[in-house]
C-alpha positions in Angstrom: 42.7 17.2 -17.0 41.5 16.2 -13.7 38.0 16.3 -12.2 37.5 18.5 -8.9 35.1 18.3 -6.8 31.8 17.3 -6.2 31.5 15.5 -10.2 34.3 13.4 -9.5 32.8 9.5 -9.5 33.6 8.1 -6.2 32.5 4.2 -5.0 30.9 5.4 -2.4 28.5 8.0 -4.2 27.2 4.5 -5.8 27.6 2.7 -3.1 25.3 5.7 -1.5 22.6 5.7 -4.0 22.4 1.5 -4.2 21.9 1.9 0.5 19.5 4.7 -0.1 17.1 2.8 -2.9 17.2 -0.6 -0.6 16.5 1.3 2.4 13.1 3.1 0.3 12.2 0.2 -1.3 12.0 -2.1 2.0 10.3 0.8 3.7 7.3 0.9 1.0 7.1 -2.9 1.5 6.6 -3.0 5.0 4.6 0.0 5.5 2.3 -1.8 3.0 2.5 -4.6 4.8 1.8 -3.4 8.0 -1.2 -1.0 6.9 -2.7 -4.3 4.6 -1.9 -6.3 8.4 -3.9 -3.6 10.3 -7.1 -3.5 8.1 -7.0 -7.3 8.5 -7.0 -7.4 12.0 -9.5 -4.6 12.5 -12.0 -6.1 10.8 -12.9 -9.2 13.4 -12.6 -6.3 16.0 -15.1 -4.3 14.2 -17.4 -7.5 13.4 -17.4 -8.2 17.4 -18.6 -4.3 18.0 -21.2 -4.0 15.0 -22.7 -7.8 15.9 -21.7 -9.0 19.3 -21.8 -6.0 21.3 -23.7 -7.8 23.8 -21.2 -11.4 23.6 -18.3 -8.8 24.5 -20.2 -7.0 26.9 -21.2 -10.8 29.3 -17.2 -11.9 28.2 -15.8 -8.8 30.2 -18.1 -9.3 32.8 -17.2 -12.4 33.4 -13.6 -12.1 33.3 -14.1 -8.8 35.7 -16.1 -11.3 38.2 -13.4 -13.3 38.0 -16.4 -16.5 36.6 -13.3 -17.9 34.4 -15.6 -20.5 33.2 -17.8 -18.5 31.9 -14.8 -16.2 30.1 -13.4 -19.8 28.7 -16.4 -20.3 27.0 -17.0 -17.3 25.4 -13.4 -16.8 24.7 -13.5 -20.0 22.9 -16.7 -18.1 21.2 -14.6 -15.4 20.0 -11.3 -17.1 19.0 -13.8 -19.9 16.8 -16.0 -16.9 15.3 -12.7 -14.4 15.4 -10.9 -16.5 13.3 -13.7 -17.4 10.9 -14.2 -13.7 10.0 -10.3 -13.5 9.8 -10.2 -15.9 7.1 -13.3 -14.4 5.1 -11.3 -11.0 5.0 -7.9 -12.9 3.5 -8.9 -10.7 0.3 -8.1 -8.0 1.5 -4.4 -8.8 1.1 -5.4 -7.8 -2.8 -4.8 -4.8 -1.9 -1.2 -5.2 -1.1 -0.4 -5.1 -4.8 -2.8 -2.4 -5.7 -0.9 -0.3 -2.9 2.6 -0.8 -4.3 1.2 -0.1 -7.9 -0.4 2.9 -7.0 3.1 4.2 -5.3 5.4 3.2 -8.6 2.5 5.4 -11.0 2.8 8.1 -8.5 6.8 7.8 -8.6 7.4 7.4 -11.9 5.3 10.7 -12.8 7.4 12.3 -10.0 10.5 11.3 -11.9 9.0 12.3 -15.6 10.9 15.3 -17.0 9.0 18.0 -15.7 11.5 20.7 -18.0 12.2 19.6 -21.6 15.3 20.3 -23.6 16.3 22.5 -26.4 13.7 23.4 -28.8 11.0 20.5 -27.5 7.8 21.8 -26.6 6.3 18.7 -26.3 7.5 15.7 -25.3 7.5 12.3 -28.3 4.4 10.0 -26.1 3.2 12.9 -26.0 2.9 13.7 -29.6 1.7 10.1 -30.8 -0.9 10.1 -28.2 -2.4 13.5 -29.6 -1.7 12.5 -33.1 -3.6 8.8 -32.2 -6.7 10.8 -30.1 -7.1 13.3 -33.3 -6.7 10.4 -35.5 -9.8 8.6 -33.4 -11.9 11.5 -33.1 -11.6 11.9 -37.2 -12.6 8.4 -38.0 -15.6 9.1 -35.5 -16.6 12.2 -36.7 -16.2 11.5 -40.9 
């Protein structure tokens, strides 16, 4: 008997499904990426307005003057000092992992089986870890 329809196994249903997952997958990666990038930028930008307020303030000044030696020297200023808070914030690029852990828990609890089947009321992890917590509390308790 032949198979109609929408159940029939076609190449490019897989082929479909393979795209799809490469396309999600490269999209987490950069996104993390690019939000790890961001946070590592800002925070020379947010050193210069917390601590140099009044460094940026004579630097724009002089640049709006048009006194170019004056800019080259404090532009010097902030690219030296600029980059030495960039490479004290190179941790935060630890949290490029913690990010893309943090999205596999959340997906693989999305993609748990929400409904079991047949007669199950509970799911077999689920059992052992009850049976292992009573188990603890016991040996506590007695």
């Amino acid at each position: 008997m032949a198979r109609v329809g929408y159940k029939e196994p076609k190449a490019f249903k897989g082929f479909e499904q393979w795209w799809h997952t490469v396309q999600m997958s490269a999209k987490v990666y950069v996104y993390c990426f690019v939000t790890v990038l961001m946070l590592h930028l800002s925070i020379p930008a947010i050193y210069f307005i917390a601590y140099d307020r009044d460094f940026i303030d004579l630097f724009l000044k002089s640049i709006l003057r048009f006194q170019f030696q004056y800019a080259a020297i404090y532009g010097e200023y902030f690219w030296e000092a600029g980059l030495k808070v960039f490479k004290y914030a190179t941790p935060i690029w630890l949290l490029y992992p913690v990010l893309l852990k943090h999205f596999k828990k959340k997906a693989e609890k999305i993609t748990q089986d929400e409904h079991l089947r047949g007669t199950k009321l509970i799911s077999d992890v689920d059992v052992a870890k009850l049976i292992e917590k009573e188990i603890r509390e016991k040996t506590k308790g007695g």
